[in-house]
C-alpha angles and dihedrals in degrees: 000000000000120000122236126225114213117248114254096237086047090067115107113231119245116273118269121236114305115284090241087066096059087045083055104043093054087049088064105043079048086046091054099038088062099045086050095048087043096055081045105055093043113106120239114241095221140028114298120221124207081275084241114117113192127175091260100060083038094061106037100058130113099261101046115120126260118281102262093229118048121229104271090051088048089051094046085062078075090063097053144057109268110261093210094177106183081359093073090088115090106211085050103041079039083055093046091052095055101039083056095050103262125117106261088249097066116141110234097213097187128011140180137172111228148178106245134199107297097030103285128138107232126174114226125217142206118204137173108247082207112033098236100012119110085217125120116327126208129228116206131184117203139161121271099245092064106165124167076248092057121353095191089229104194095171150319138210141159128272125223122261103249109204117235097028 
């Protein structure tokens, strides 16, 4: 008698993974799905923000440090030509703008290298929150070594609206 070979399409494909793995497998997607409904579903204590921190909130909070230069210095920037230090450059003081926010073509209308709290030497800047209004200006200290990647924020504060400019 002749043997037969089995036909290739005859040939049964190899099992697939025990069947314990895939039980497994769907005890723990059921596991997860209830720890993360469960985190979910769990009030906050406390209020909850937006989860963004930007400089601005950073700064502004109650247990920043005081701005380096008081309000009338800050005002009498006003008063000189602005000494940008590392900042004269434009491609660099155009990268710390916009690090900090500002459109790269934002006029500094008053600047001064410090040294700030701890030693460092910081340059603070005045800006026009409004290019062209007279409105609130902003005073920011940052390293000097601003850059759009870090800016070195120390600090930021308002500065007070002066009649007649």
């Amino acid at each position: 008698m002749a043997q037969t070979v089995p036909v290739k399409h005859a040939v049964r494909p190899p099992a697939g993974p025990p069947r314990a793995l895939t039980v497994l497998g769907a005890v723990a997607a059921a596991v997860a799905a209830v720890v993360g409904a469960l985190a979910l579903w769990r009030a906050p204590d406390g209020p909850v923000g937006s989860g963004l921190t930007t400089a601005r909130t950073i700064a502004t909070s109650s247990s920043a440090p005081a701005f380096p230069l008081a309000a009338e210095e800050l005002i009498a920037l006003l008063d000189q030509r602005p000494e940008l230090g590392p900042l004269a450059d434009p491609a660099r003081r155009a990268s710390c703008l916009s690090g900090l926010g500002y459109p790269a073509a934002t006029p500094i209308l008053g600047a001064r290298t410090i040294r700030s709290p701890g030693s460092r030497e910081a340059l603070v800047l005045v800006l026009a929150d409004r290019p062209g209004d007279p409105g609130p200006l902003t005073a920011l200290a940052v390293s000097l070594t601003c850059s759009a990647a870090d800016t070195g924020l120390l600090g930021e504060t308002a500065v007070p609206a002066v009649p007649g400019r």
